[in-house]
C-alpha positions, 0 to 999 in steps of 0.5 A: 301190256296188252298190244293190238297190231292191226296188219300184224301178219303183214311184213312190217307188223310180223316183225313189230310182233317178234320184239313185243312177243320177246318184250313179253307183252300179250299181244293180239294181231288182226289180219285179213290176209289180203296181203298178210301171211299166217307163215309170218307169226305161225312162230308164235301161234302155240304162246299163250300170250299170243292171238291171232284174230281174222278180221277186216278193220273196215268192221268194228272190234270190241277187245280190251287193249293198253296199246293200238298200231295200226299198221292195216293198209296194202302198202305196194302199188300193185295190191293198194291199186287193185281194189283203190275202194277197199284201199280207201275204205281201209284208210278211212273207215278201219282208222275209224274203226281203231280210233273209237275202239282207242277212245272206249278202252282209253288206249294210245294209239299210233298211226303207221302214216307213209312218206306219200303224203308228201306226193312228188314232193317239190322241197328236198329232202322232206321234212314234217312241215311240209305239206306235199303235192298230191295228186288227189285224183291219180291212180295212187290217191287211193293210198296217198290221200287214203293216209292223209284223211287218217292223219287227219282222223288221228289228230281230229281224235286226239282234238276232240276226245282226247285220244293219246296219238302217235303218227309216224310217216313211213319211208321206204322199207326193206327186209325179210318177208316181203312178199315176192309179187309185192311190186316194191322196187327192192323185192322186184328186182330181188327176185328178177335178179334170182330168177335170172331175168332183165332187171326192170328200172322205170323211166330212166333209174335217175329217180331217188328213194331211201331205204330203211332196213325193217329192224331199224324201222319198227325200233323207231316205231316202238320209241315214238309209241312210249315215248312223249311225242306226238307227232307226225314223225318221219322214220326212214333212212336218210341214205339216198340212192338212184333207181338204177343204182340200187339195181345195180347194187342188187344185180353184182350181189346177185347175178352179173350176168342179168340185164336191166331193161328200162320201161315207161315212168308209172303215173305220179311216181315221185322223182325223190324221197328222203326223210328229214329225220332231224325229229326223230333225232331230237325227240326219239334219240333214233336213227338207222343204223343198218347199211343198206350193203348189210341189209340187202345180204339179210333181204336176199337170203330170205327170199333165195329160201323161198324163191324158185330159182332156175336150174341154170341160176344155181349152177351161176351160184 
């Protein structure tokens, strides 16, 4: 088939890329490189079954394609916050974008939503059903209601012209080439962990998150684009972990001898998030299978390759 990922260059979308490039399938990859990284897909910039286009979804495209993720959307606080216009224009105005170039080719289309549609969720853990409680007008709104106006788009499209739809909601992921100022918790302390400073846990670490390993992620991902449901469909690891206990975890993988330092909660931080994957189970026959013990060894070694690590550090090593 003839595939176009939008944020293709990105963490996620470059290993979405890998398994549709070694499928076979053409495949287009759009990317402003705001938080993507040509080094992502440079692997396979000389197949000619690959093409890498500069563009920003909040502009229309005209290409011919069977199949559309989109997946383009700063996903970290620190980038989606650091121009909450642009991050809500990219939500509503390139789903809007994608979705009229889905209904002119007759395409499917599959939304990459986020488990922040649920806000600080009040019903534990958080299945489809549930609406959330968002703060509509926080420092976070920009990314959190920016995915739920395009899941209402998507479903809108799919009322009103017939668009084939695919909406999944993404819970926290991990993996190799996530960008090292991504200001995710996995990749911050990674990194603080490898640079030998204090480790920062926000509030006091009692806080919860799931995480799910990328290759598990974009498995999911790819059963619910070809296969019958629609959704909205979680896809993340129901595995359920403590701030302070993942930094714990990374800092014996990495370094013993660091610190952790504690620092005020940001506003609207959810104090738990965990999927209720009992859907994905039944209608994708899918559930992680990557540990996160397993996960973090891959994760690490990626980014000791490109971290500068201080002299003092090696030596510990």
């Amino acid at each position: 088939m003839r595939i176009l990922v939008t944020g293709g260059a990105g963490f996620i979308g470059s290993h979405l890329i890998d398994r549709l490039m070694n499928q076979g399938h053409e495949v287009i990859c759009l990317d402003n490189f705001y938080t993507g990284n040509k080094s992502n897909v440079a692997h396979w910039l000389d197949n000619p079954r690959f093409d890498l286009i500069r563009h920003d979804v909040t502009e229309p495209i005209r290409l011919e394609v069977d199949q559309i993720y989109h997946l383009a959307c700063p996903a970290s606080p620190v980038h989606y916050q650091y121009n909450p216009v642009k991050t809500i224009k990219t939500n509503v105005m390139g789903t809007l974008n994608m979705l009229g170039l889905a209904k002119r080719v007759k395409a499917r289309f599959l939304l990459a939503s986020t488990s922040e549609v649920y806000g600080d969720p009040e019903v534990h853990p958080q299945p489809e059903e549930y609406r959330g409680n968002v703060n509509p007008i926080g420092i976070r709104s920009c990314y959190d209601e920016g995915k739920r106006v395009a899941e209402t788009l998507a479903f809108d499209y799919h009322r009103q012209n017939d668009v084939d739809i695919r909406v999944m909601r993404i819970f926290n992921t991990y993996g190799p080439r996530m960008l090292e100022n991504d200001g995710r918790v996995v990749s911050n302390l990674i990194v603080q962990a490898l640079k030998g400073i204090p480790l920062t846990i926000y509030g006091d670490g009692s806080q919860t998150r799931s995480f799910c390993y990328v290759s598990d992620l974009v498995e999911g991902m790819m059963r619910l684009m070809n296969g019958d449901h629609i959704g909205p469909i979680n896809i993340g690891n129901p595995g359920e972990y403590t701030i302070l206990e993942l930094a714990q975890t990374i800092q014996n993988m990495i370094n013993p001898n660091t610190s952790l330092k504690y620092e005020p909660l940001p506003q609207d931080d959810p104090q738990r998030r965990k999927p209720d994957i009992t859907k994905a189970k039944a209608h994708l026959g899918w559930e992680p299978t990557i540990a996160l013990q397993e996960g973090l060894e891959k994760t690490i070694a990626d980014f000791r390759s490109r971290v500068e690590v201080p002299a003092q550090e090696a030596v510990v090593r």
